[in-house]
N, C-alpha and C positions, 0 to 999 in steps of 0.2 A: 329565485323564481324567474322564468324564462314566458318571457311575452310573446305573441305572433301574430304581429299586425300584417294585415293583408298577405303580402309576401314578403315582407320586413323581418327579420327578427334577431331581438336586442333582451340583452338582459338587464332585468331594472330591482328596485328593490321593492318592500312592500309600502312604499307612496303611491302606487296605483290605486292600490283599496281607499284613498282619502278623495273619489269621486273623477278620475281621470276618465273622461269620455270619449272614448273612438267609435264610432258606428260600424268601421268595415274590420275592426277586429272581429276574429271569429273564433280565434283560438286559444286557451290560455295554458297554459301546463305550471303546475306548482311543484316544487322541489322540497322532496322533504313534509309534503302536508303535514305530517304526524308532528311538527313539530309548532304549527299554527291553532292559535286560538280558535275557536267556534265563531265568532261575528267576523274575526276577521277573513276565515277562510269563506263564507257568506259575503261579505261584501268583496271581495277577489272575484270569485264568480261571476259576481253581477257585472264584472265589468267587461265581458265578452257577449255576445247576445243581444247588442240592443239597435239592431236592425233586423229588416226582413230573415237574411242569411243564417240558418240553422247555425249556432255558433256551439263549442266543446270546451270543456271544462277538467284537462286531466290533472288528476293526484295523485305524487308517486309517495311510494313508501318505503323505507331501507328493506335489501334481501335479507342481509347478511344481518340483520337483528332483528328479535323480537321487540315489537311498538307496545306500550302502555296502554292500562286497560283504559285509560282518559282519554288517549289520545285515538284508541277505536272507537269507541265512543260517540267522541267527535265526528269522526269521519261518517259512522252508521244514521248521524242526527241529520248529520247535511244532506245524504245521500237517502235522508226520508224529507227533505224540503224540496219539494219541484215543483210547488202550486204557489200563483201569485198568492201576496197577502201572509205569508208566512213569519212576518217580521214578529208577532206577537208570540209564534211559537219558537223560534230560534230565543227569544228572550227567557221565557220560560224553561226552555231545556238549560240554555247555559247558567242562568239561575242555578236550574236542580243541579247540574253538573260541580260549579266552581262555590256552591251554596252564597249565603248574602250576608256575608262577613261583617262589619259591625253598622248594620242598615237597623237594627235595631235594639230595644234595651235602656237602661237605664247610664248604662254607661256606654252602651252601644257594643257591647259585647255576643249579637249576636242571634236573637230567636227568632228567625225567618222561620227556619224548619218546625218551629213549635207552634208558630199562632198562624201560619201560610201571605202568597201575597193580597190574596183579598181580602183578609180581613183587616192586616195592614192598611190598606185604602182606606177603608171606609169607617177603622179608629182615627187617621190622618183627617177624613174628610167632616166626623163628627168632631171632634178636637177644635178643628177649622170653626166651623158652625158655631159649638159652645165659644167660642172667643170671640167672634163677630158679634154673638146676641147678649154678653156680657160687657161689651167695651172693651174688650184688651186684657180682660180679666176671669183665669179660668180657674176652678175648682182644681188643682192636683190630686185629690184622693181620691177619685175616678180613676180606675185605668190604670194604677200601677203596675208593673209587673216589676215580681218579685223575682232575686237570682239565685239559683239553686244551685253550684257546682261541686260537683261531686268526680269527675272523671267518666262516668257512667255516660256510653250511648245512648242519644235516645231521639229515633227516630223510626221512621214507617222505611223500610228498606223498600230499594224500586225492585230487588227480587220479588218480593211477597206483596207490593201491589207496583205492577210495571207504568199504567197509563200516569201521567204526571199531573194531569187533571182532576183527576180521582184524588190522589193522593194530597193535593192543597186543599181541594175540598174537604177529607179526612181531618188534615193538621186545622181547619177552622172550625168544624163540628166540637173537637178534641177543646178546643182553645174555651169553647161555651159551655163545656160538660163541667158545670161546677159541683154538682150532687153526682154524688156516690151509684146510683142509682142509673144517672143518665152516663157514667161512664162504665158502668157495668151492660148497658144494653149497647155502647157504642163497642164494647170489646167482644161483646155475645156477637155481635153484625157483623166484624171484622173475623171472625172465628169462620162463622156461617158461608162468609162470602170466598174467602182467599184463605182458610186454613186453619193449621193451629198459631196462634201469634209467635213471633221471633221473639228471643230476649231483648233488644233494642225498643218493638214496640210495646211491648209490655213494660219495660220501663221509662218510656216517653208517659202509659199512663199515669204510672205511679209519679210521673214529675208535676204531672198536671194536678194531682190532688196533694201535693205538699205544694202546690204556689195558693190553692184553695186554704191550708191552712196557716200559709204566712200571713195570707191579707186577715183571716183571724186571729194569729196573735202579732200581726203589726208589724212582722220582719218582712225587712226588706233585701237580706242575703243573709247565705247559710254558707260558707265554706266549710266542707269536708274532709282530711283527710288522711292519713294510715293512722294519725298520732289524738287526730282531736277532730274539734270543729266550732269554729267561730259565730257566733249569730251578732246580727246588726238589726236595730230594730230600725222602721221609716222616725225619722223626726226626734229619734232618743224617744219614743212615747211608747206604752206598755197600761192595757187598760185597767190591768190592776198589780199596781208595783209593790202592794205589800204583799201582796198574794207572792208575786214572785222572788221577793228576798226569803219570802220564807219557805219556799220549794226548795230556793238554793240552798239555805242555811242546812234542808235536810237532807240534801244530798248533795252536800261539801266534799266531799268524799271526790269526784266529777263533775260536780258542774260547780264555776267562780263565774262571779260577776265581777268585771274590768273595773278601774276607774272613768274608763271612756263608754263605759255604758253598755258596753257589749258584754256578752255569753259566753264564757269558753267552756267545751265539754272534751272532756279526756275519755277516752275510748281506743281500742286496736281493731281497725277496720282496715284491712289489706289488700283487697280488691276494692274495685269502681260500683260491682254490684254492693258488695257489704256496708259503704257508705251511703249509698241511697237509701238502703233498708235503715240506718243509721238514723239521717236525716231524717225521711218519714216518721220514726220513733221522736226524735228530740220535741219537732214540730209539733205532734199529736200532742206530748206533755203541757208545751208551752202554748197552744189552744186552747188545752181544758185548765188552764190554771188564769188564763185571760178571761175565760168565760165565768169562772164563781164569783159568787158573791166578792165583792168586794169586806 
C-alpha cells in the first residue's frame, strides 16, 4: 500500500488503518485492494479526507487475474458507503459476508444465520435481565437451542432476498415460527414476495421445525450422516423413558440405545438433503413417543 502525503510519498504497511492522523493527506492508493478485508479497507480510507481538501481514495486490482466473488463483493460494499454514520452498515455486511462463526450455540458452533443479529440482542439482553431479577441464578430450560447437523444448507440466499436487512428480519420472524401453521404463512409471504423458494431456504424451514420438535422430545443434538445418526438428549432426561425403551425394543432392527444414554439410528442417507428429511422423520417419532401416556 502506497501513502501520498502532501507531496511526500512513502510506502508503508497497513498500520496506517490502526488510527494514523494526517490532515493534509489527501491521497491514498491501495495495492492489491482484492486482497483486504472489508473494515479494514474501510478504516484505510478514512484516513485521507480529514480536512477541508477533497481527499481520493484509489483501489487497484490485479489485470492479469480474475478477483474472487468475496473479494468483489467487498469492494462493491465499500463503494456503496460514502455517507457518514455507516459504521453499522459496514458491520452488518461483513457479518453477512464472512457469516458469525461460533458467536453462537450451545457449543458455539455457529446459528447467526438461523435466529439473526437482533434477536441475538435482545435473547442476550433478556438472559441479562432474568439473571439480575433472580440473584445470579437463571432457569437454563429457556432458551435452548437445539443442534441439528445434517450437512444440509440452510439459509435465505442474498440472490432471492438481496437487501440484508430484510433478510435478518426474515431469519428472526423464522427463529419465532414455532407452529406449523405460522411457518407455513411465513413460506406462503416469502413465495408471494421474492418467488418460488430455493432449496437452502426451504430447508432452513424444515430446520426450524425439527429444533421445534427437539425441545419436545428433549434432544439437545441430532448428528446425521450417510451411515446413521446419533441423538443426545438435554440432561440424559426423556419424558417418557419406558415409552421409549420400548419403541426401541420394536424397532431394534435400527434404532439402539447407547450405554451413555444416547440414540443411534442406522439408515443410508447419501446426500445432505436425504438426512434432513432423515432427521425430521427420527424427531417426529421420538415427539410422539414423549408425548403418550406414560
Amino acid at each position: 500500500m502506497t501513502g501520498i502525503w502532501g507531496t511526500a510519498c512513502e510506502a508503508s504497511t497497513t498500520i496506517v488503518e490502526s488510527g494514523l492522523d494526517i490532515p493534509t493527506a489527501n491521497t491514498l492508493i491501495v495495492h492489491r485492494a482484492d486482497m483486504f478485508g472489508l473494515s479494514q479497507l474501510y478504516q484505510l480510507r478514512g484516513r485521507v479526507g480529514r480536512a477541508k481538501t477533497r481527499a481520493y481514495a484509489y483501489l487497484t486490482t490485479p489485470t492479469e487475474r480474475q478477483i474472487t466473488a468475496s473479494a468483489e463483493k467487498r469492494l462493491k460494499v465499500l463503494q456503496s458507503l460514502d455517507s457518514l454514520g455507516a459504521g453499522f452498515q459496514l458491520a452488518s455486511h461483513d457479518l453477512d459476508i464472512r457469516g458469525g462463526g461460533n458467536l453462537l450455540g450451545d457449543e458455539q458452533s455457529g446459528h447467526i444465520r438461523e435466529i439473526g443479529v437482533e434477536l441475538y440482542q435482545q435473547m442476550l439482553e433478556d438472559a441479562v435481565a432474568e439473571l439480575k431479577e433472580r440473584g445470579g441464578e437463571i432457569d437454563t430450560s429457556r432458551g435452548w437451542s437445539p443442534q441439528i447437523n445434517t450437512g444440509a444448507a440452510v439459509l435465505i440466499p442474498e440472490e432471492y432476498v438481496p437487501d440484508l436487512n430484510v433478510r435478518l428480519a426474515l431469519y428472526r420472524r423464522l427463529s419465532d415460527a414455532e407452529r406449523a401453521e405460522e411457518r407455513e404463512a411465513l413460506a406462503a409471504e416469502l413465495i408471494d414476495r421474492f418467488g418460488p423458494l430455493p432449496p437452502e431456504a426451504g430447508q432452513l424451514l424444515k430446520v426450524v421445525a425439527i429444533k421445534g420438535l427437539c425441545r419436545q422430545a428433549n434432544v439437545s443434538k441430532i448428528d446425521v450422516g450417510p451411515k446413521g445418526a446419533v441423538i443426545t438428549f438435554r440432561a440424559d432426561r426423556f419424558d417418557n423413558p419406558m415409552g421409549l425403551v420400548e419403541f426401541v425394543q420394536k424397532n431394534n432392527v435400527a434404532w439402539k440405545l447407547r450405554p451413555d444414554q444416547k440414540i443411534v439410528v442406522k439408515g443410508e442417507w447419501t446426500t445432505p438433503e436425504a438426512r434432513l428429511t432423515a432427521a425430521e422423520r427420527i424427531l417426529t417419532q421420538l415427539a410422539q413417543v414423549a408425548q403418550a401416556n406414560p
